[in-house]
ZAKETOR-576916 format. One line per 4 residues: their letters; for each residue x, y, z of N, C-alpha, C. Coordinates in pm, whole numbers. Example, Ala and Ser with C-alpha at 12.3 -4.5 7.8 and 13.67 -1.06 7.14 Angstrom:
REM ZAKETOR-576916
AS = 1319 -569 780 1230 -450 780 1320 -330 780 ~ 1285 -225 708 1367 -106 714 1290 3 787;
END
This chain:
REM ZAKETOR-576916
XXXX = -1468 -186 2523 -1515 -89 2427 -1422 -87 2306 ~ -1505 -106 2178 -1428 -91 2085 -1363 77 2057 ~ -1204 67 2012 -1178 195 1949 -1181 221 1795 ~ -1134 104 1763 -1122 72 1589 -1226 34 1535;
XXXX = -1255 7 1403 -1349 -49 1328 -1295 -41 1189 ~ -1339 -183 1121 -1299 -177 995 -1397 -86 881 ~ -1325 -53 808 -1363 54 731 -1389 49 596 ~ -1321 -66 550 -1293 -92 393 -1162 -207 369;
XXXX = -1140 -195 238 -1059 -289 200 -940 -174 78 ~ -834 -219 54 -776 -150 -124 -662 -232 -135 ~ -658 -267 -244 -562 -338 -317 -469 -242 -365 ~ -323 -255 -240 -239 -150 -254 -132 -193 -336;
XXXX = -102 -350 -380 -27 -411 -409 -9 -399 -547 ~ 140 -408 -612 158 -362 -748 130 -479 -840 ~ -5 -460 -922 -14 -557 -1030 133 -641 -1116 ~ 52 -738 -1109 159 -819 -1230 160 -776 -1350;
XXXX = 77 -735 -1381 90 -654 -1529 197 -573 -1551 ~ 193 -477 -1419 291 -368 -1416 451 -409 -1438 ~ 460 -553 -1388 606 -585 -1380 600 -644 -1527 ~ 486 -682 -1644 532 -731 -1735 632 -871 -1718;
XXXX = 702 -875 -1782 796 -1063 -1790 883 -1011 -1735 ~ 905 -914 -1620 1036 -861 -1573 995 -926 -1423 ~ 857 -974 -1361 843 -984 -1191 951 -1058 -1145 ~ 1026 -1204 -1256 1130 -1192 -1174 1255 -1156 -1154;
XXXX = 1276 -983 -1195 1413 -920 -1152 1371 -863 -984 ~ 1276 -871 -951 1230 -792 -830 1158 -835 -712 ~ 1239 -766 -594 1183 -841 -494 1044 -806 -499 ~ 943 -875 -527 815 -832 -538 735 -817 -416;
XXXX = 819 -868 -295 691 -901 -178 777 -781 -77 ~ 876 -701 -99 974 -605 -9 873 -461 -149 ~ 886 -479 -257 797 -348 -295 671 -339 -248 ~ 596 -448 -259 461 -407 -191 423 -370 -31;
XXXX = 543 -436 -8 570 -384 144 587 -253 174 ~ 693 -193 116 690 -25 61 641 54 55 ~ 531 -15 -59 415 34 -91 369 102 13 ~ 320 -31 98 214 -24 220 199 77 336;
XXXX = 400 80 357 432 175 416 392 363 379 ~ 439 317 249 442 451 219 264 501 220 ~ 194 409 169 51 442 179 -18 514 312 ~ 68 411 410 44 443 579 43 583 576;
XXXX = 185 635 544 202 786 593 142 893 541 ~ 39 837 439 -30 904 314 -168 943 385 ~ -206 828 460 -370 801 548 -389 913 650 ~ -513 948 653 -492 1064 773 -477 978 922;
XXXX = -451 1104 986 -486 1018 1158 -533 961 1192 ~ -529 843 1260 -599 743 1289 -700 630 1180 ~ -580 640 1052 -640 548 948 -502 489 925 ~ -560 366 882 -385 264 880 -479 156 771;
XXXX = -397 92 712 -410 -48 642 -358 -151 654 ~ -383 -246 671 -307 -361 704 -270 -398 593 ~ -158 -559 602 -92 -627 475 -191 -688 412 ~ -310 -693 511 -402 -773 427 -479 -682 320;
XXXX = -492 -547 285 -563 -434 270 -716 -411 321 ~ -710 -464 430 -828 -407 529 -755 -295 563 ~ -855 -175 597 -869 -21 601 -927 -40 789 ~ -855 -21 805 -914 -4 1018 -907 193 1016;
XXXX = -1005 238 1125 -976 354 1173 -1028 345 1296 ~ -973 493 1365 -1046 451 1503 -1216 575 1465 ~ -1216 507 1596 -1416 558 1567 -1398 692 1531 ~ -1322 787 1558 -1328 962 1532 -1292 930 1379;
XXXX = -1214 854 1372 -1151 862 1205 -1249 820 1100 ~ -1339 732 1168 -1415 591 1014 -1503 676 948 ~ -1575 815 951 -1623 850 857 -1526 915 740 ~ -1434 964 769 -1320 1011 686 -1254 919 632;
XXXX = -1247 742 735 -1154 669 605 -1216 635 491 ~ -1393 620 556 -1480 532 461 -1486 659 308 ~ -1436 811 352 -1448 858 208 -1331 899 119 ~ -1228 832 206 -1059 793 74 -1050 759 -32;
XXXX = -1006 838 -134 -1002 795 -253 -846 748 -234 ~ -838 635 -241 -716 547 -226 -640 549 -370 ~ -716 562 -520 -652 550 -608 -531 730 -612 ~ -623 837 -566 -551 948 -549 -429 911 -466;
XXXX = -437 841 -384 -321 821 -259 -212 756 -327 ~ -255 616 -395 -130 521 -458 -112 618 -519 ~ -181 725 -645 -94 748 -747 24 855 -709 ~ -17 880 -573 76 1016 -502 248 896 -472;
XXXX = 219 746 -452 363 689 -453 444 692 -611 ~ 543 665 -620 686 652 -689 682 516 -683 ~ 622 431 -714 619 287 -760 773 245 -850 ~ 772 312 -938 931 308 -1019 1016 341 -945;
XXXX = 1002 428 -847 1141 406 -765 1169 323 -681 ~ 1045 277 -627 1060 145 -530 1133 24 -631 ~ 1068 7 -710 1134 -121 -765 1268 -87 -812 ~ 1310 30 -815 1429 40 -848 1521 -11 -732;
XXXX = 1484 24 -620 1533 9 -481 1536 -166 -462 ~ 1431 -232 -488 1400 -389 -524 1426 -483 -587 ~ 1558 -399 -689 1547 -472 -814 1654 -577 -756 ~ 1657 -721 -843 1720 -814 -784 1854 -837 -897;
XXXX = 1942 -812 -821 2061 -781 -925 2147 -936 -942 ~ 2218 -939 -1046 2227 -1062 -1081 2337 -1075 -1027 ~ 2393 -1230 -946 2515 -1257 -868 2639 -1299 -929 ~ 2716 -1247 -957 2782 -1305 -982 2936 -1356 -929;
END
């Protein structure tokens, strides 16, 4: 018996735009990771996203994930502070 079911998809990952000619001061693939996390703890019960941004919930959850406004959720992260945390400092 299934418990889960996929629900959707969201592109949680921080555009290249956003980094401008700066993507490479920053670990780019440890912020979106971040991201992801932080998105997790954002999702109600029994809604999660994977790295891939497939949206899984379990069966009590999938009518509530299928009506997430995900752009409300990212904009609730600190994106600038992550990359601050990411930034790739020069060796010297």
């Amino acid at each position: 018996m299934t418990t889960t079911t996929q629900t959707g998809t969201v592109d949680y990952r921080v555009a290249a735009d956003y980094y401008g000619d700066f993507a490479h001061e920053y670990d780019t693939e440890a912020i979106d990771a971040e991201v992801l996390a932080q998105l997790n703890i954002l999702t109600p019960e029994g809604v999660s996203v994977a790295a891939n941004g497939m949206v899984f919930a379990t069966i009590e959850a999938a009518d509530e994930a299928r009506e997430i406004d995900w752009r409300e959720l990212l904009d609730q992260i600190d994106v600038d502070a992550i990359m601050i945390k990411h930034e790739i400092r020069a060796r010297v």
